[in-house]
N, C-alpha and C positions, 0 to 999 in steps of 0.2 A: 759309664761316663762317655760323653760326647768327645768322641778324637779325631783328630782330621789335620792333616800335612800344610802347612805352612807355608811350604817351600816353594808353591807354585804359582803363590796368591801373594802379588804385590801390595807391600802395605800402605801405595798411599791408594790405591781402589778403594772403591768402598766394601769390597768384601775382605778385605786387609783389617779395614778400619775397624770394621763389624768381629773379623774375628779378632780382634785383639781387644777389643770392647768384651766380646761375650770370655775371652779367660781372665779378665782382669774382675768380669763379675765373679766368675766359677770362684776366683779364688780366694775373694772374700766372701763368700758361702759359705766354702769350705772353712777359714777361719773363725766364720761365726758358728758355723753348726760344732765346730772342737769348742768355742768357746761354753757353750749349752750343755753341750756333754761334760766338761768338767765343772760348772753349778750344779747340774743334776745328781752327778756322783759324789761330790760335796756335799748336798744338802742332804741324801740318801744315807752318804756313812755317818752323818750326825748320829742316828737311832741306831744302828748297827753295830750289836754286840761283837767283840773276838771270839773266834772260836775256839774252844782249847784244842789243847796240842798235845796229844797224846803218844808219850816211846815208847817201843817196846820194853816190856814186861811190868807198865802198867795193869793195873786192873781200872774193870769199867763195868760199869750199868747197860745193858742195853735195854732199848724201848721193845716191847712186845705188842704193837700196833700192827704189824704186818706178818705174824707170827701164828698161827694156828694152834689153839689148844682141844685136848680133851674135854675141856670145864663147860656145860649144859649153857652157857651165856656168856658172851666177853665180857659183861658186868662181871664175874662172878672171877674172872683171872689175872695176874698178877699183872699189871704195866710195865713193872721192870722186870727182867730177869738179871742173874748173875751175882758177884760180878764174875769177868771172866777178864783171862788176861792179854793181853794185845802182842798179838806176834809181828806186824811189821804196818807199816802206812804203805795206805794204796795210793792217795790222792790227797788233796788240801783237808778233805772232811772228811774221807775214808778209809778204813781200818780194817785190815786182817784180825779176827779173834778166834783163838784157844776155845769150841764151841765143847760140850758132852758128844758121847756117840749119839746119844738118841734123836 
């Protein structure tokens, strides 16, 4: 953002005039662009499932998309693994889990 001292620029100058012309634009900008941002994130969470919400010593599915098997084709191996059971929340979506040694 555009900043600059006030203090030494008389306001009925025209460079007074000017900057207080250019913050009274800035700040219906800024109110329009908050205003966009909350249609957008409104019209966004319309489709937007919750995510569940998993405590500890649930159990749970996990997805085997990023998981590496033995099996000759990822056609050929399982998408879910588990379940296993969830030891603590790391984050909004992510989850410590109870994995095998292997």
């Amino acid at each position: 953002n555009l900043r600059f001292d006030s203090i030494h620029i008389y306001q009925d100058s025209p460079a007074g005039k000017l900057s207080t012309k250019l913050q009274s634009v800035q700040q219906g900008v800024k109110e329009e662009l908050e205003s966009v941002i909350r249609r957008l994130k409104k019209y966004a969470d319309r489709n937007r499932a919750i995510p569940p919400d998993f405590q500890p010593g649930d159990r749970v599915w996990l997805a085997s998309k990023s998981i590496k098997t033995t099996r000759p084709t990822k056609k050929l191996s399982e998408r879910w693994l588990g379940p296993f059971e969830v030891l603590k929340k790391i984050g909004s979506q992510a989850y410590h889990l109870k994995l095998p040694q292997q």
